[in-house]
N, CA, C and O atoms as a CHARMM CRD file, in Angstrom:
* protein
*
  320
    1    1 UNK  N     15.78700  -0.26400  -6.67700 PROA 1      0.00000
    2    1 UNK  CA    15.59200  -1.18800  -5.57700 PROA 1      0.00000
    3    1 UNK  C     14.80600  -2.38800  -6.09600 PROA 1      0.00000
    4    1 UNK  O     13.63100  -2.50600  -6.44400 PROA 1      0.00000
    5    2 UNK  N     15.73900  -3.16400  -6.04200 PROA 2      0.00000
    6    2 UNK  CA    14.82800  -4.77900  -6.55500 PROA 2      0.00000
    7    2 UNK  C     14.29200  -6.13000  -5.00800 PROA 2      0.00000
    8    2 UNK  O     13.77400  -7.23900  -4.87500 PROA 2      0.00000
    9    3 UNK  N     14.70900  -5.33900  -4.42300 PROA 3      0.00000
   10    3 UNK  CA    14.15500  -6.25800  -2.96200 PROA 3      0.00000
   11    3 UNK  C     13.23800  -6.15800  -2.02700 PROA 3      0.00000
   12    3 UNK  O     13.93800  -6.76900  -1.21900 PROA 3      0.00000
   13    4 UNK  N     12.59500  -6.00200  -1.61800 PROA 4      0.00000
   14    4 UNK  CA    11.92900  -5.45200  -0.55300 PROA 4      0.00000
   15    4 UNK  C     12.60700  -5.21000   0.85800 PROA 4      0.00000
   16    4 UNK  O     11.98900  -4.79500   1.83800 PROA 4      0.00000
   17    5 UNK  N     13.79200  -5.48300   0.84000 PROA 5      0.00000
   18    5 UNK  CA    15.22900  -5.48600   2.54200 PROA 5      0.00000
   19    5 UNK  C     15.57100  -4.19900   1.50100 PROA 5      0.00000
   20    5 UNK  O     15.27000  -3.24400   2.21800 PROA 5      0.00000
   21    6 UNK  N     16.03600  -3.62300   0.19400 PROA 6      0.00000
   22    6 UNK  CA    16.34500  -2.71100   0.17700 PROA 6      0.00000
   23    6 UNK  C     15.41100  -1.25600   0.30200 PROA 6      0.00000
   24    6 UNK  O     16.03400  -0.19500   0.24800 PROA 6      0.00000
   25    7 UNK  N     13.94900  -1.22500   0.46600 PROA 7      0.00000
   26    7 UNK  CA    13.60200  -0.24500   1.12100 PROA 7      0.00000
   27    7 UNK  C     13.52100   0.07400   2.70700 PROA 7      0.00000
   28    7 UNK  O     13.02500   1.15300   3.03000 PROA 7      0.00000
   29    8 UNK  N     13.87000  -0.59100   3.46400 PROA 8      0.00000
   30    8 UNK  CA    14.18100  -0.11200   4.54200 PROA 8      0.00000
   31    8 UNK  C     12.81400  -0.66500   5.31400 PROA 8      0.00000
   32    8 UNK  O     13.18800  -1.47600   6.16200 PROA 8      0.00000
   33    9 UNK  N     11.73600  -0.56000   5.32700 PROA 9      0.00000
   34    9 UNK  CA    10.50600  -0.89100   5.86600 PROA 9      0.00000
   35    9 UNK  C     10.42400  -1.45300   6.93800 PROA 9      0.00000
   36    9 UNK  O     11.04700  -2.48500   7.19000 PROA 9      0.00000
   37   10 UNK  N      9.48900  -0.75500   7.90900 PROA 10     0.00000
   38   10 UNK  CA     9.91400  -1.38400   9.14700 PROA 10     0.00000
   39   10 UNK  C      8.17700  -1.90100   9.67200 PROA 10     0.00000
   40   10 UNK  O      7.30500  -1.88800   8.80300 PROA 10     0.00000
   41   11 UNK  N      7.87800  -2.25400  10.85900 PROA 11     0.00000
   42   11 UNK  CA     6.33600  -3.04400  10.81000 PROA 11     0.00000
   43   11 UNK  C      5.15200  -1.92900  11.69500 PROA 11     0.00000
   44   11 UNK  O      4.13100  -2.15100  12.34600 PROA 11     0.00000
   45   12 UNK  N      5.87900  -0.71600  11.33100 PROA 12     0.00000
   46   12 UNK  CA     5.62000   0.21500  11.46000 PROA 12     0.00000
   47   12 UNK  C      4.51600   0.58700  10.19700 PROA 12     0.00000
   48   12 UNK  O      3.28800   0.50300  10.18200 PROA 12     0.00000
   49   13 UNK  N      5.57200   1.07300   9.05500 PROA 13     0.00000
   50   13 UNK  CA     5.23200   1.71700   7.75300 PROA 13     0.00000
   51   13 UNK  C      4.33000  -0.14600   6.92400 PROA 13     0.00000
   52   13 UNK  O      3.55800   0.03500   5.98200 PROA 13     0.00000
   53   14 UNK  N      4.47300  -1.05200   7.21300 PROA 14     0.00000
   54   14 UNK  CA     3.48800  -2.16700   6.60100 PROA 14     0.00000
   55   14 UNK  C      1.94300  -2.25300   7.65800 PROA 14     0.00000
   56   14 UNK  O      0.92000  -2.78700   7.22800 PROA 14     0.00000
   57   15 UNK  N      2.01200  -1.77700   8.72600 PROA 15     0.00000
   58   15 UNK  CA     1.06100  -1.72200   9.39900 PROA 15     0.00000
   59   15 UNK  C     -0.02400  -0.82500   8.69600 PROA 15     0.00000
   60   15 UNK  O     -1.15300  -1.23900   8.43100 PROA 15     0.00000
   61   16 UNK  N      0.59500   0.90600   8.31900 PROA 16     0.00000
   62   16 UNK  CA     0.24200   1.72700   7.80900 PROA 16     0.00000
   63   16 UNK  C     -1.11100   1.30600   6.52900 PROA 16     0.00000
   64   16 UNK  O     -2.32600   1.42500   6.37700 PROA 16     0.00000
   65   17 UNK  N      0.41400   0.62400   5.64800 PROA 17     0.00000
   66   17 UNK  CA    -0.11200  -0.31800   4.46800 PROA 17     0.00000
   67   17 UNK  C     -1.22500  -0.99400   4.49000 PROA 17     0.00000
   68   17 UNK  O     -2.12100  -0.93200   3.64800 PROA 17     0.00000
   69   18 UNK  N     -1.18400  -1.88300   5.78400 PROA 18     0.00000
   70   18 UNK  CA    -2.23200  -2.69200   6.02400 PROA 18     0.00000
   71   18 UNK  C     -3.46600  -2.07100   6.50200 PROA 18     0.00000
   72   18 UNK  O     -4.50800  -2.64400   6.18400 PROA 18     0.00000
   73   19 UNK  N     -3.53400  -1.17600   7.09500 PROA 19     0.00000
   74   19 UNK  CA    -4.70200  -0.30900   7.20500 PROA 19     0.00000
   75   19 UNK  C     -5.83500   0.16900   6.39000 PROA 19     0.00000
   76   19 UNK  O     -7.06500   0.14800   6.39400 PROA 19     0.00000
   77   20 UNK  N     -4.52900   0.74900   5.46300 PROA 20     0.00000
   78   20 UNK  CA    -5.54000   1.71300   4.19900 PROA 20     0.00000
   79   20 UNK  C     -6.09400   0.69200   3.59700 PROA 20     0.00000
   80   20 UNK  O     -7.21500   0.84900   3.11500 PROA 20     0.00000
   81   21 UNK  N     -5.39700  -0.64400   3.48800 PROA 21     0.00000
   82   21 UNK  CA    -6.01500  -1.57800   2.46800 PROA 21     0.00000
   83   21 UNK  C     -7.83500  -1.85400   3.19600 PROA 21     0.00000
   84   21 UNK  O     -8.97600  -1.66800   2.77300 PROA 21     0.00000
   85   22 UNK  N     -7.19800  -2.39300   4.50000 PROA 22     0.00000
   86   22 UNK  CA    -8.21800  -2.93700   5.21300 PROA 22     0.00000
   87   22 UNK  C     -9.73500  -1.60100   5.53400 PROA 22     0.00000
   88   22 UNK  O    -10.94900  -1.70900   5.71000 PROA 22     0.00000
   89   23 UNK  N     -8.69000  -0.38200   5.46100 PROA 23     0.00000
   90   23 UNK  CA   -10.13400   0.43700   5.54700 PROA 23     0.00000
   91   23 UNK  C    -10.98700   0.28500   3.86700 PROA 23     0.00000
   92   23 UNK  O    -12.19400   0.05000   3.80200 PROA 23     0.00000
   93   24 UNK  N    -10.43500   0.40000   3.08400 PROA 24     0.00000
   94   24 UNK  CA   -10.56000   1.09400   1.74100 PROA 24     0.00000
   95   24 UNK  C    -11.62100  -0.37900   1.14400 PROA 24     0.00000
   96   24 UNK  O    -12.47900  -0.32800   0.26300 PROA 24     0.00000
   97   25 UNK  N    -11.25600  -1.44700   1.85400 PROA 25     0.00000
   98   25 UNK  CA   -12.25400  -2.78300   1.34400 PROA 25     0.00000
   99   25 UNK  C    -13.34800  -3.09100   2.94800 PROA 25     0.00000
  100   25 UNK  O    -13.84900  -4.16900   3.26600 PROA 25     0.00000
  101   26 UNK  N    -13.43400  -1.99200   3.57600 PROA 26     0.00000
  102   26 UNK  CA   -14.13600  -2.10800   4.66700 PROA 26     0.00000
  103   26 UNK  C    -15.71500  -2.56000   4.60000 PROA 26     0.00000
  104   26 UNK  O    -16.20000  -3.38200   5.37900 PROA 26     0.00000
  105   27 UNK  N    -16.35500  -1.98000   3.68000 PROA 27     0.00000
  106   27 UNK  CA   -17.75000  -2.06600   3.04200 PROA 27     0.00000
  107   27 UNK  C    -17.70900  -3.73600   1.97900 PROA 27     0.00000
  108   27 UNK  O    -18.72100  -4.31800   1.59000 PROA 27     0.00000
  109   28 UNK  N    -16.43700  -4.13100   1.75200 PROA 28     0.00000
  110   28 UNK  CA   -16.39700  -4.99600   0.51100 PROA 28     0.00000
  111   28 UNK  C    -15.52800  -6.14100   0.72900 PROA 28     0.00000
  112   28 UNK  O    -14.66600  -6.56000  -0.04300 PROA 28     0.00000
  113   29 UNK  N    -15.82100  -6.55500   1.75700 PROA 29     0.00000
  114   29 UNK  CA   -15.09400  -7.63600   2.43300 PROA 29     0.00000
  115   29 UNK  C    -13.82500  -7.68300   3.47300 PROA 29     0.00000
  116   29 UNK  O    -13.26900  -8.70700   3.87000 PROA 29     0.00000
  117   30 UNK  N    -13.63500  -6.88700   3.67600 PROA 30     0.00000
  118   30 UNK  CA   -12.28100  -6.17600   4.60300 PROA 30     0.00000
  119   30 UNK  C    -10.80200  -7.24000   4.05800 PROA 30     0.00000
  120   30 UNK  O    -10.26900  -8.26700   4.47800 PROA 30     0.00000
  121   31 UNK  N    -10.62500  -6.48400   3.14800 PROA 31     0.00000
  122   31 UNK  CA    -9.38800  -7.27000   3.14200 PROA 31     0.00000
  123   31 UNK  C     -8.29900  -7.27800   4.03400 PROA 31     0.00000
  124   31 UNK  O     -7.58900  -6.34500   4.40900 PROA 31     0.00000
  125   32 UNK  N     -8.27600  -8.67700   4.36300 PROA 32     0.00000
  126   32 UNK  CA    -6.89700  -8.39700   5.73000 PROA 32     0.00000
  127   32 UNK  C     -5.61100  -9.39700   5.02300 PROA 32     0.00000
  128   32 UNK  O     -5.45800 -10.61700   5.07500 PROA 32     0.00000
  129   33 UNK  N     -4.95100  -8.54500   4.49100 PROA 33     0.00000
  130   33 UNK  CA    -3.68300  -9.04700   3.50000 PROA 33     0.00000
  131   33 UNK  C     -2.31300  -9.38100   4.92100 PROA 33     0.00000
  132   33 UNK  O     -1.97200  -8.65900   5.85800 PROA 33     0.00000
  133   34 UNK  N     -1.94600 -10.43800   4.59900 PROA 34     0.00000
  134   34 UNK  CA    -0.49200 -11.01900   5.46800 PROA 34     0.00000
  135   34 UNK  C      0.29600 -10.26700   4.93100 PROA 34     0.00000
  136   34 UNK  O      0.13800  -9.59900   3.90900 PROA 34     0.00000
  137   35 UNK  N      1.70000 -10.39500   5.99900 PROA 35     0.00000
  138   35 UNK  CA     3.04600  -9.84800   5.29400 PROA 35     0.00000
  139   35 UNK  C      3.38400 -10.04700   3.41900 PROA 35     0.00000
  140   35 UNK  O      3.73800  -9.25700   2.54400 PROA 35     0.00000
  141   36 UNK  N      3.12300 -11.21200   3.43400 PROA 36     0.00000
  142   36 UNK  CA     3.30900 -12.10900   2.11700 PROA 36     0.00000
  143   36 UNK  C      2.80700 -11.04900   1.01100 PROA 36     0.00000
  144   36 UNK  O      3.46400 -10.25700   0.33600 PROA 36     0.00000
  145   37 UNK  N      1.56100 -11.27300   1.04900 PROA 37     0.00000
  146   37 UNK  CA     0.72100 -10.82800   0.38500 PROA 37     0.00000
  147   37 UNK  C      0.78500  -8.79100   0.49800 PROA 37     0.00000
  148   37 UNK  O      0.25000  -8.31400  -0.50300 PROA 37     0.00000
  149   38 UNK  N      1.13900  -8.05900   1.15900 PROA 38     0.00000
  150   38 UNK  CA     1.44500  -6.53400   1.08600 PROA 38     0.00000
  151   38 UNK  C      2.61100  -6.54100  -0.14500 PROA 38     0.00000
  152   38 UNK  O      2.69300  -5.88600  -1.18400 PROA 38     0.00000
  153   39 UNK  N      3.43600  -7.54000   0.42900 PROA 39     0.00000
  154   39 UNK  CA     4.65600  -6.95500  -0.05900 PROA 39     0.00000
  155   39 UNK  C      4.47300  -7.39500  -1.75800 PROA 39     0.00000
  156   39 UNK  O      5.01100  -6.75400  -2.66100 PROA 39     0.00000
  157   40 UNK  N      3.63000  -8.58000  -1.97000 PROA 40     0.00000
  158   40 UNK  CA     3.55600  -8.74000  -3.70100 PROA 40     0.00000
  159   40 UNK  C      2.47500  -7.64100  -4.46900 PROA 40     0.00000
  160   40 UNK  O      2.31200  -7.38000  -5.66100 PROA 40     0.00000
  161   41 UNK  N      1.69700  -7.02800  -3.00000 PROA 41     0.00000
  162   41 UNK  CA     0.77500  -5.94900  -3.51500 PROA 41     0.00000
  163   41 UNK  C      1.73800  -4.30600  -3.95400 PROA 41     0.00000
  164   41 UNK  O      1.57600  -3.55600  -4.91600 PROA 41     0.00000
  165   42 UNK  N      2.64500  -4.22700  -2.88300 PROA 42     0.00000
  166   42 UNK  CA     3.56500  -3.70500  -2.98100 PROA 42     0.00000
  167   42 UNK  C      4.39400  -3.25300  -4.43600 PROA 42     0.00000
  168   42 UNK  O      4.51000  -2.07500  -4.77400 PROA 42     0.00000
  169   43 UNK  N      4.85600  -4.22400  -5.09700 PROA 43     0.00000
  170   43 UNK  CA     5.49000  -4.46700  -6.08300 PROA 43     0.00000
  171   43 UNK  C      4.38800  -3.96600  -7.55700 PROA 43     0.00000
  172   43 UNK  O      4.65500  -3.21200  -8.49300 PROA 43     0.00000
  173   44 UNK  N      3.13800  -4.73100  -7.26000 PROA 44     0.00000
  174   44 UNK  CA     2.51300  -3.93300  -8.28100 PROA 44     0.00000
  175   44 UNK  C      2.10100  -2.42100  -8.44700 PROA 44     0.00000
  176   44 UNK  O      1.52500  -1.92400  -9.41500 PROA 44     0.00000
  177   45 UNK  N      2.63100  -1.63500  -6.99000 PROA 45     0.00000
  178   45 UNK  CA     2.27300   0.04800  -7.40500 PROA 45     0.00000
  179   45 UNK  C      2.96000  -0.12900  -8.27100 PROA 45     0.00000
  180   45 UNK  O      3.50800  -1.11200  -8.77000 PROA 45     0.00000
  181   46 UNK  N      2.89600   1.61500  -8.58600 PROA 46     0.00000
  182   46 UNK  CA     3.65200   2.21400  -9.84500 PROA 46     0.00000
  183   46 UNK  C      4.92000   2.75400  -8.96500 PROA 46     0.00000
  184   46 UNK  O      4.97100   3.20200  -7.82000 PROA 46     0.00000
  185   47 UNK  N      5.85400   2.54700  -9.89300 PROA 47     0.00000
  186   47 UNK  CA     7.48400   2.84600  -9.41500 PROA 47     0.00000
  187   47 UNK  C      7.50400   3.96400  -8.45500 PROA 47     0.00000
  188   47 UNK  O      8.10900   4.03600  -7.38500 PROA 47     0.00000
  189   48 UNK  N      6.63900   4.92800  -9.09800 PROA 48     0.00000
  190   48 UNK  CA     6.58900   6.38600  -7.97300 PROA 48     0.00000
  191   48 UNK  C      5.62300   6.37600  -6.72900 PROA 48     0.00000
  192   48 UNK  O      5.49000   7.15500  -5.78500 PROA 48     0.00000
  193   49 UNK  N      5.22800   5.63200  -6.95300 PROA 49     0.00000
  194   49 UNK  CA     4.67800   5.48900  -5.24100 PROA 49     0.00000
  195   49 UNK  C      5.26200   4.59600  -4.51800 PROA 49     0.00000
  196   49 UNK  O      4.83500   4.53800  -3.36400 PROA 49     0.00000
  197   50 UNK  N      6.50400   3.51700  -4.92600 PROA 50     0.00000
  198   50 UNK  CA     7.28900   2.80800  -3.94700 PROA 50     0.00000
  199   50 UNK  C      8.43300   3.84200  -4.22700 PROA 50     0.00000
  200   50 UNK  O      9.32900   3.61200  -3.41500 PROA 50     0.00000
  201   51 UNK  N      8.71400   4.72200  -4.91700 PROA 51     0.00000
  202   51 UNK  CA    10.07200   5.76600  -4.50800 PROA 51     0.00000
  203   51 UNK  C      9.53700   6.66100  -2.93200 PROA 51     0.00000
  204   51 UNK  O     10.18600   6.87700  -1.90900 PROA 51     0.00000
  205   52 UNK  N      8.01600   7.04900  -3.31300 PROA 52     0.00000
  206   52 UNK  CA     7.51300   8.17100  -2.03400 PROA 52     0.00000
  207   52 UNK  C      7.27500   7.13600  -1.05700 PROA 52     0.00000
  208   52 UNK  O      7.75200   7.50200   0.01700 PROA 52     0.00000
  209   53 UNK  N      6.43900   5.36600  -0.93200 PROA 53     0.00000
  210   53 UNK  CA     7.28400   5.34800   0.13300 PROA 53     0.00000
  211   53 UNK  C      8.27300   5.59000   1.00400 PROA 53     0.00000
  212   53 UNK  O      8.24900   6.07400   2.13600 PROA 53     0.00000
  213   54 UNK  N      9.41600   5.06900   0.12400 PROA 54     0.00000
  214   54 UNK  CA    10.56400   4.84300   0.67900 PROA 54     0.00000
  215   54 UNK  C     11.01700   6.19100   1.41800 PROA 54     0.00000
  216   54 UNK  O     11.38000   6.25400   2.59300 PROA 54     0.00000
  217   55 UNK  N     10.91200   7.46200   0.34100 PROA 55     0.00000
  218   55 UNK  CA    11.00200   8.51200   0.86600 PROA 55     0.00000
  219   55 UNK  C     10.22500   9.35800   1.75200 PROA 55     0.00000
  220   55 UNK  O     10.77200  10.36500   2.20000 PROA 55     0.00000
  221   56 UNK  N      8.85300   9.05400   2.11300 PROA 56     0.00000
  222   56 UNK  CA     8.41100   9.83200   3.09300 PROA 56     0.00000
  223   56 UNK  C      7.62200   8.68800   4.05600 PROA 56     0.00000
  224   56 UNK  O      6.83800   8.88900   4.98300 PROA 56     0.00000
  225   57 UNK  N      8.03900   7.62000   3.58500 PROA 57     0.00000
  226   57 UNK  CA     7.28900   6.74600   4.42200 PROA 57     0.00000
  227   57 UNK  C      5.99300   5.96200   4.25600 PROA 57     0.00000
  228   57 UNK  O      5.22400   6.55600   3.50000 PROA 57     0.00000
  229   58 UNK  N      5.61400   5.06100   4.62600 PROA 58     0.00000
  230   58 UNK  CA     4.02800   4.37500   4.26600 PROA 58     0.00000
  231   58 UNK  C      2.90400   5.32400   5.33200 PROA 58     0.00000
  232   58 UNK  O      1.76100   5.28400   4.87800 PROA 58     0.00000
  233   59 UNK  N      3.00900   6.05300   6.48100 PROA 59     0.00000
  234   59 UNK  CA     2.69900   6.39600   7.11900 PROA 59     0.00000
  235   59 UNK  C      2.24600   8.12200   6.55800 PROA 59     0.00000
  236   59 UNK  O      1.23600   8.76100   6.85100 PROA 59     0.00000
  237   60 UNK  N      2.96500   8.37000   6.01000 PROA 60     0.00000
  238   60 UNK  CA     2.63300   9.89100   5.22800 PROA 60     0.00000
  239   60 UNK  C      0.84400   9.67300   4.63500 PROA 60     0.00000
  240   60 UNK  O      0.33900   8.82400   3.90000 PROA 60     0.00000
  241   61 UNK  N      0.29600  10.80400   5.31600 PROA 61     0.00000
  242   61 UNK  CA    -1.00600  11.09600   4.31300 PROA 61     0.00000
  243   61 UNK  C     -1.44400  10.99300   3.31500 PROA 61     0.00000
  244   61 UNK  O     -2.53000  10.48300   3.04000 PROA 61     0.00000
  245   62 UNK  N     -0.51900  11.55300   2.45900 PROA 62     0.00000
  246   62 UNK  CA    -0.62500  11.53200   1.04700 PROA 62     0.00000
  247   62 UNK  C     -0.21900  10.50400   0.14200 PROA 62     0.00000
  248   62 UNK  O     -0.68600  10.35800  -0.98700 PROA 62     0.00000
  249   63 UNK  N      0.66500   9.79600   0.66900 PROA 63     0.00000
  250   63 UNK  CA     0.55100   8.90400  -0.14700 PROA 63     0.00000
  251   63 UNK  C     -0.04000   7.38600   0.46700 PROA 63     0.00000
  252   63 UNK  O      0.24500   6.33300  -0.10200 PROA 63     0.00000
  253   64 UNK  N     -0.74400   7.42800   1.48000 PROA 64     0.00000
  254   64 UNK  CA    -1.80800   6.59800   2.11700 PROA 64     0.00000
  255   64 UNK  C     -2.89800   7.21800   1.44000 PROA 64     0.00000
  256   64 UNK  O     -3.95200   6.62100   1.65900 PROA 64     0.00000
  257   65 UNK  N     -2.99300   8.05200   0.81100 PROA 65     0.00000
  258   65 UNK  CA    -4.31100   8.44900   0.22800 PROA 65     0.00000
  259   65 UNK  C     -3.95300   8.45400  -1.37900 PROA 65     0.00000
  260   65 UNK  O     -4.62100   9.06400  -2.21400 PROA 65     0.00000
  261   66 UNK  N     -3.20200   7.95000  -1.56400 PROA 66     0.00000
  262   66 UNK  CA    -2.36500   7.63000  -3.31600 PROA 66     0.00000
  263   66 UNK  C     -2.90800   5.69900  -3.12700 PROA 66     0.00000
  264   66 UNK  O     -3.59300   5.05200  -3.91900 PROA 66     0.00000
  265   67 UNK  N     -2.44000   5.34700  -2.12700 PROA 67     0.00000
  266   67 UNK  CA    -2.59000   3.51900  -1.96400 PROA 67     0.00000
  267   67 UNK  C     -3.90600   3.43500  -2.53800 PROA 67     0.00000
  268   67 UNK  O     -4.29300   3.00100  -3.62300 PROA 67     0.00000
  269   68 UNK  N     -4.82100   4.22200  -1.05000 PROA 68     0.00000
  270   68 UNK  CA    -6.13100   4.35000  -1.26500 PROA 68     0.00000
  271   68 UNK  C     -6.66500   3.85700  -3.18800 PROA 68     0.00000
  272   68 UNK  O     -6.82200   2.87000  -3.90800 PROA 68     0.00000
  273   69 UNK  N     -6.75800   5.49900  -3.20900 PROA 69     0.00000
  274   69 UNK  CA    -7.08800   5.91600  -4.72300 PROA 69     0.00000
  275   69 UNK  C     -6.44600   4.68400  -5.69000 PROA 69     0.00000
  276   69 UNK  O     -7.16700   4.02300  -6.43700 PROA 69     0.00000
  277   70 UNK  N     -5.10300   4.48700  -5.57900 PROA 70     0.00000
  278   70 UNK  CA    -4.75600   3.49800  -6.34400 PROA 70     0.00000
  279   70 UNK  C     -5.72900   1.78200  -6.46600 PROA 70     0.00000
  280   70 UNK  O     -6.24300   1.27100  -7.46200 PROA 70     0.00000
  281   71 UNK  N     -5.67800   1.33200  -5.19000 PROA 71     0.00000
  282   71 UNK  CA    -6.31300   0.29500  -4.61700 PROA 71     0.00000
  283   71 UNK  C     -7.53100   0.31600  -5.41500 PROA 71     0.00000
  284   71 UNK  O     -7.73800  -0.49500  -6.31900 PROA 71     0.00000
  285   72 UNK  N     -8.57400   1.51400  -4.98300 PROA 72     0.00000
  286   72 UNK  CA    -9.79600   1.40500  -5.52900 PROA 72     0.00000
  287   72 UNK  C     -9.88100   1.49700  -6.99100 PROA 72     0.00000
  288   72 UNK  O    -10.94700   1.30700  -7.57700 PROA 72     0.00000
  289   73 UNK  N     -8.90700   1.75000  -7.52900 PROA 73     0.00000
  290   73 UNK  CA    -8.87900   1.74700  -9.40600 PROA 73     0.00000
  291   73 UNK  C     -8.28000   0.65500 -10.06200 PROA 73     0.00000
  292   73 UNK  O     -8.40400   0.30600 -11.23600 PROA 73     0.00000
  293   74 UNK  N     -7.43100   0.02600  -8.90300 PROA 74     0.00000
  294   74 UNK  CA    -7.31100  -1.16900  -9.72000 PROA 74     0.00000
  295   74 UNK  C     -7.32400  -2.24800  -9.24900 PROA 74     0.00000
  296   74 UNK  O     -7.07000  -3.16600 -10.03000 PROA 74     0.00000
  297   75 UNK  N     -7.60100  -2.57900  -7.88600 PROA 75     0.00000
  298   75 UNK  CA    -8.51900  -3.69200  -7.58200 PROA 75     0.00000
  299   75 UNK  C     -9.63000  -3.63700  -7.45900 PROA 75     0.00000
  300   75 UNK  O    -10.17200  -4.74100  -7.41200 PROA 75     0.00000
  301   76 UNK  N    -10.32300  -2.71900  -7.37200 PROA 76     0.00000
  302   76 UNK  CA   -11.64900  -2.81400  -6.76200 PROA 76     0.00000
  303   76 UNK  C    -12.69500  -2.50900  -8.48900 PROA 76     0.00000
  304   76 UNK  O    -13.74200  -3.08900  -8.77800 PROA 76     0.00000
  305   77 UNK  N    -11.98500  -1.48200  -9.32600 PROA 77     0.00000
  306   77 UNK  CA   -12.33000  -1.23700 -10.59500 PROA 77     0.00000
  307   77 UNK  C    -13.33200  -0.26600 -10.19600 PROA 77     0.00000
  308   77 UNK  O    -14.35900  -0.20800 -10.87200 PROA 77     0.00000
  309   78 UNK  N    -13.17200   0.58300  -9.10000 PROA 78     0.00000
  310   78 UNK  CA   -13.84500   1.98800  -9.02300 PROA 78     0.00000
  311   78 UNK  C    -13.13600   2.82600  -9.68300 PROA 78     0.00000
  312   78 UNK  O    -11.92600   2.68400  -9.86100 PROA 78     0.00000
  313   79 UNK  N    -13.92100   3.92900 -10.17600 PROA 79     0.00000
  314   79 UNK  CA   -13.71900   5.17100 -10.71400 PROA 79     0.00000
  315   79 UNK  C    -13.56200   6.43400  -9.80400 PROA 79     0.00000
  316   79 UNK  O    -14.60100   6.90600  -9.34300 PROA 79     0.00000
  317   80 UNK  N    -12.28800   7.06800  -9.47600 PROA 80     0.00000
  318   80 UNK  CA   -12.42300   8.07800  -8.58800 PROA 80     0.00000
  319   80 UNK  C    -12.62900   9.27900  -8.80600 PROA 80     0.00000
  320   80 UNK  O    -12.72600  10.07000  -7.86800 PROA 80     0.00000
């Protein structure tokens, strides 16, 4: 999938997205990222966490707690 129209995403599962971000920088400025800006954040996961999007959704636990963890290791440069 090279598009972001080919995962399916609805403003449902970017809401999701936008959450974890906004909780996870809550203490550290609250990041409140636009459409724009998810979807180029988007692109920099790792391939297997935009496959488990797609497949279980942005809304799934676990991998809202993969964003998380991810987020804080490589934007934030915490150690988890």
């Amino acid at each position: 999938m090279n598009k972001i129209e080919d995962y399916n995403f609805d403003k449902n599962d970017w809401a999701h997205f936008h959450d974890v971000i906004l909780d996870v920088t809550w203490d550290n400025g609250k990041v409140n990222l636009n459409q724009e800006e998810m979807e180029q954040l988007f692109w920099e996961l790792p391939e297997d966490m935009r496959i488990d999007a797609q497949k279980w959704g942005m809304n799934d636990t676990p991998w809202r707690d993969s964003l998380w963890v991810w987020y804080e290791r490589n934007k934030m440069g915490k150690t988890v």
